[in-house]
PALOZA-597255 format. One line per field, with one value per residue (C-alpha): residue in one letter; x negated, y, z. Coordinates in nm, 4 decimals. Layout:
<nodes>
rolo <- (A, ...) $
px <- (X, ...) $
py <- (Y, ...) $
pz <- (Z, ...) $
</nodes>
This chain:
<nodes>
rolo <- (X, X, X, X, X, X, X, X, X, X, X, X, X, X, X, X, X, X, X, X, X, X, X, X, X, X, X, X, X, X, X, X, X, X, X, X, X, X, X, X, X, X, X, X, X, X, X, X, X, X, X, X, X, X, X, X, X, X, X, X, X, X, X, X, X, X, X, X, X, X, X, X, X, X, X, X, X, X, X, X, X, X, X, X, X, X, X, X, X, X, X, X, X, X, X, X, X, X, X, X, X, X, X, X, X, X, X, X, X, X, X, X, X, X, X, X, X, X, X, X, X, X, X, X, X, X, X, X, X, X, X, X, X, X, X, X, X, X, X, X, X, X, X, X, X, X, X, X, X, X, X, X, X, X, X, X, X, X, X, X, X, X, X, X, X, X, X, X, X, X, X, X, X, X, X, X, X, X, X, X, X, X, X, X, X, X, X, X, X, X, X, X, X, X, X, X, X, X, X, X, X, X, X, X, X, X, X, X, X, X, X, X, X, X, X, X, X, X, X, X, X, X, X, X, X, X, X) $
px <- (-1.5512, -1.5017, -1.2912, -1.0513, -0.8995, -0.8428, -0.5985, -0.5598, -0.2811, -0.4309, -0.2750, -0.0225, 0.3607, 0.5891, 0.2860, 0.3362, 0.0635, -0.2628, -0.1954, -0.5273, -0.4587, -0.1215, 0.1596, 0.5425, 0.7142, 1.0622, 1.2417, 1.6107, 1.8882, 1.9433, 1.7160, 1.3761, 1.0288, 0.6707, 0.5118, 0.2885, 0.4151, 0.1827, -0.0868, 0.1129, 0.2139, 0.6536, 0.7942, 1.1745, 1.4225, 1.7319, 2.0569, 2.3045, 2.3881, 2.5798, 2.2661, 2.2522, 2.0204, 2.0129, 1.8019, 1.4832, 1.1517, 0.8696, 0.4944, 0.1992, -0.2275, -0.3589, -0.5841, -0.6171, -0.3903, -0.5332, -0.5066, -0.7185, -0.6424, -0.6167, -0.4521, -0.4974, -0.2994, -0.1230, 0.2337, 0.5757, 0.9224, 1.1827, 1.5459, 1.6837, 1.4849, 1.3450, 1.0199, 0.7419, 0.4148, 0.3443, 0.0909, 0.0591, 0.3896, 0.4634, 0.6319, 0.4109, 0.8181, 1.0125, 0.7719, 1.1601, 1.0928, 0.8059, 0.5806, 0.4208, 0.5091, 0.5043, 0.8695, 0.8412, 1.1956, 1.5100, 1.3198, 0.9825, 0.7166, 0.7172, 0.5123, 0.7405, 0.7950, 1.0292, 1.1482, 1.4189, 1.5536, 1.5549, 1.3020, 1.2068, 1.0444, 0.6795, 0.5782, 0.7666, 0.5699, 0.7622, 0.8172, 0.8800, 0.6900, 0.8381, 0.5765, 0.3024, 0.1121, -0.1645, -0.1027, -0.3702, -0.2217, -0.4467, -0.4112, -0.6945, -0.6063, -0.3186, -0.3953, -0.1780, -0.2868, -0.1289, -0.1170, -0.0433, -0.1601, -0.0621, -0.2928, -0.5392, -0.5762, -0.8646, -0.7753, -0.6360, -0.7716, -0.5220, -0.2721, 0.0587, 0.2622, 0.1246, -0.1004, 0.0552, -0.0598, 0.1950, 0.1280, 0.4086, 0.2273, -0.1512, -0.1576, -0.3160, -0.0415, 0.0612, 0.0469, 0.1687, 0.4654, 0.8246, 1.0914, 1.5353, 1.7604, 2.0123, 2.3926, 2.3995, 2.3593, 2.0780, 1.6954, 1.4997, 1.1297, 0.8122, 0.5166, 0.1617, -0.1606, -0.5946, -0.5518, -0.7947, -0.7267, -0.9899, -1.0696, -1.0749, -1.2766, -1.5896, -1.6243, -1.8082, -1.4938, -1.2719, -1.3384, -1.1670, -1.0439, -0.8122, -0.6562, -0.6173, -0.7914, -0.8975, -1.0830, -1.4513, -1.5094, -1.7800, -1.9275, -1.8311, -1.8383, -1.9458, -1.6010, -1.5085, -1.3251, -1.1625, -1.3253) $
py <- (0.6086, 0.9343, 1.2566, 1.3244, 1.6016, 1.8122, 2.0633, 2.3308, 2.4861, 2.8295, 3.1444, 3.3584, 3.2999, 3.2247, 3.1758, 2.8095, 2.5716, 2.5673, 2.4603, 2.3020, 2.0518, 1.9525, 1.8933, 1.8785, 1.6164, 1.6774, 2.0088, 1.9484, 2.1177, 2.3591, 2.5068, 2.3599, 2.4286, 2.3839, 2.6717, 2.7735, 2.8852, 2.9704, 2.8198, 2.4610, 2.3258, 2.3659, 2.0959, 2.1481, 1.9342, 2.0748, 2.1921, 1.9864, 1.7776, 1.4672, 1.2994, 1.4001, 1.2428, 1.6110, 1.7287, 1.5052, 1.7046, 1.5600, 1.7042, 1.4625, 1.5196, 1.6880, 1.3804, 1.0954, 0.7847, 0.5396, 0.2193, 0.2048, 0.5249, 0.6472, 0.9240, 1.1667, 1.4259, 1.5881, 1.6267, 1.7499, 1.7357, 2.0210, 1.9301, 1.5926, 1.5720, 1.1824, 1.2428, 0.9867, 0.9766, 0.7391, 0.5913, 0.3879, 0.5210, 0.3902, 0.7846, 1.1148, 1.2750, 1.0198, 0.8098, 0.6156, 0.4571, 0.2224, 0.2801, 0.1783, 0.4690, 0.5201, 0.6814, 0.9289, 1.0229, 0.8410, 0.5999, 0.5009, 0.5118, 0.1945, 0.0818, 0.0074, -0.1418, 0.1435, 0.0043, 0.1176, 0.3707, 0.0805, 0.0303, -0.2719, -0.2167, -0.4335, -0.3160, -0.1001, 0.1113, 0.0479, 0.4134, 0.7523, 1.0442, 1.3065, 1.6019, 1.6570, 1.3594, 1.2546, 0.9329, 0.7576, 0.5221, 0.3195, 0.0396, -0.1505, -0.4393, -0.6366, -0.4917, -0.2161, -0.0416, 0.2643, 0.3966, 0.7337, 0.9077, 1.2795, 1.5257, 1.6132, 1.3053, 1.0247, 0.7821, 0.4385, 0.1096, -0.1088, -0.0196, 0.0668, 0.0846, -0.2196, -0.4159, -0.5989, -0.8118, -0.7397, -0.8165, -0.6855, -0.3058, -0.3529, -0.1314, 0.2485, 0.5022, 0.8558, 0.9520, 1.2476, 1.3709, 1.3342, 1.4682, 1.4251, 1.6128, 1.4711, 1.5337, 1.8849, 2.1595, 2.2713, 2.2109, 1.9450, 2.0058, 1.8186, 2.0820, 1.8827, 2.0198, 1.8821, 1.6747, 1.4332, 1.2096, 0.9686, 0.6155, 0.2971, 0.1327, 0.0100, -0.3501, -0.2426, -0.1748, -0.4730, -0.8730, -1.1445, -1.3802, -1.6244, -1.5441, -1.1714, -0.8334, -0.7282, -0.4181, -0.5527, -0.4533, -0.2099, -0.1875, 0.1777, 0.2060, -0.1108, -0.2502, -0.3977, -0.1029, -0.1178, 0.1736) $
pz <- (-0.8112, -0.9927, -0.9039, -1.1332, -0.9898, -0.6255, -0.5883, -0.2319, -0.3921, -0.3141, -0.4610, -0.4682, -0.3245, -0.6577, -0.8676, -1.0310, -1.0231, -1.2390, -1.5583, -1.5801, -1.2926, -1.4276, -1.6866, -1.6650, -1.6149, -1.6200, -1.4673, -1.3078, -1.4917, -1.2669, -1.0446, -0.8876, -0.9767, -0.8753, -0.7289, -0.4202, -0.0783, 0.1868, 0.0271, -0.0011, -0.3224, -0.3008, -0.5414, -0.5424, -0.6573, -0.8430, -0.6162, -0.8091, -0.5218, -0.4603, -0.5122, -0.9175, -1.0664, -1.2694, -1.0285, -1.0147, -1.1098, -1.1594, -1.1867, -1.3302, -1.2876, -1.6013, -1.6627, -1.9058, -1.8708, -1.5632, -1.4452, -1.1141, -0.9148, -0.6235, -0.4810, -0.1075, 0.0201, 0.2834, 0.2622, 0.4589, 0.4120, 0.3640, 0.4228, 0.2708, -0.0252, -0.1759, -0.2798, -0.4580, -0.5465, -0.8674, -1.0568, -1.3800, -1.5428, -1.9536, -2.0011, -1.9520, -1.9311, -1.6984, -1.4431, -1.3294, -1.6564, -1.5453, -1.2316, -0.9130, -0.6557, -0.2821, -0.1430, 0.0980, 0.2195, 0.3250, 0.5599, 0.6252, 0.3358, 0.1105, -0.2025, -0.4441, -0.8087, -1.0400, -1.3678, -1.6140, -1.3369, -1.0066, -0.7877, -0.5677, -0.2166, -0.2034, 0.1432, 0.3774, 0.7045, 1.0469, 1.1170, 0.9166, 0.9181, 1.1617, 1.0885, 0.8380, 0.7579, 0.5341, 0.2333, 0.0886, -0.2205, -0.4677, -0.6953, -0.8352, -1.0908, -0.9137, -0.5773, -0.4606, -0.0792, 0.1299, 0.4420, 0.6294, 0.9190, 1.1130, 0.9322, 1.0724, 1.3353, 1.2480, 0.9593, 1.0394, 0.9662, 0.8670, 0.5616, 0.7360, 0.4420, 0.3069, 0.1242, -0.1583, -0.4693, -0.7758, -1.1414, -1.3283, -1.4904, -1.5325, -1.7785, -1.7485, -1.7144, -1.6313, -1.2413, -1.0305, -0.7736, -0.8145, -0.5730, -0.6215, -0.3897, -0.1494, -0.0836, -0.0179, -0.3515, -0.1882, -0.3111, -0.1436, -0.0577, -0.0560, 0.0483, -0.0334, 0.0323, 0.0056, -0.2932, -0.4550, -0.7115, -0.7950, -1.0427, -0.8026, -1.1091, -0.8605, -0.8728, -0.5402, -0.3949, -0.3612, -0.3724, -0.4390, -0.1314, -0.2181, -0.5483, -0.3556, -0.4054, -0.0567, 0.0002, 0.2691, 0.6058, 0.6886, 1.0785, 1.2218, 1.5686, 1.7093, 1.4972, 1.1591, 0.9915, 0.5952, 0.4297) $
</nodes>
């Protein structure tokens, strides 16, 4: 496992993110941006409305093209706003193309196949997030994991989005954050925060159980945890 990149989105209010750490993806037509607030990374959609797809905006990591990722951070939601967070996209301009992505808003979190602009739920969590949580997503060969937690609160053992096996992009792609507004011409917000991107390329880290990728138990606490 290697870290490809972390981000604390420290700086200055307005100031857009570092260059370094990432690349455009696509802008809305009409308002948005990507830029720090209180020492959050603000990624807001376009204030189009009526659910336009003219105001999607999308932000990708500044690293090569992966296949085996996976991805950390902290994240909140401002006003209706349908954010995702995507991995192994065919376009460095417009993930909706082809990806693997985790949805954020309009329900509770699900893992979910995106292809030509439709997207097919894999695993969907029981509950939403109500306040700021934490998201752990990763893919490793057919294998596709996440989960999410309150910040700040003890990680969970068992994936509460889901744990799925899905075949259909094994290729290395483009990853990052993507956010599109709601009904109202208003901007919708996802604030993120503590990022780490990192390869899931360890043989170490998964076996095979039955035709399945399944990440092994490790003893913590007198109990069987997933690491």
């Amino acid at each position: 496992m290697a870290t490809l990149l972390t981000d604390t989105f420290t700086g200055t209010d307005g100031a857009a993110w570092d260059p370094a750490k990432w690349a455009l993806g696509h802008d809305p037509v009409t308002g948005g941006g990507a830029t720090i607030e209180n020492n959050l990374g603000r990624l807001a959609s376009g204030n189009t409305g009526s659910y336009s797809p003219a105001d999607r905006i999308a932000r990708r990591f500044n690293v090569d093209p992966v296949a085996d990722l996976e991805i950390r951070l902290d994240f909140d939601l401002g006003g209706e706003v349908y954010p995702w967070v995507f991995l192994r996209a065919s376009s460095p301009t417009d993930w909706a193309v082809s990806c693997y992505a985790v949805s954020l808003g309009g329900g509770p979190p699900a893992i979910r196949y995106v292809n030509n602009y439709s997207s097919t739920s894999l695993a969907t969590a029981i509950t939403a997030p109500t306040d700021v949580c934490t998201l752990r997503f990763r893919a490793i060969g057919d294998h596709l994991q996440a989960r999410f937690w309150p910040a700040g609160t003890p990680e969970p053992t068992n994936w509460n989005i889901g744990t799925v096996t899905h075949s259909a992009i094994a290729e290395a792609g483009h990853a990052g954050l993507a956010a599109s507004g709601g009904g109202p011409p208003v901007a919708g917000l996802l604030y993120v925060n503590d990022l780490t991107v990192t390869t899931s390329d360890d043989p170490r880290a998964y076996i095979r159980v039955g035709g399945v990728w399944q990440a092994p138990k490790i003893r913590s606490g007198g109990a069987w945890v997933t690491p």
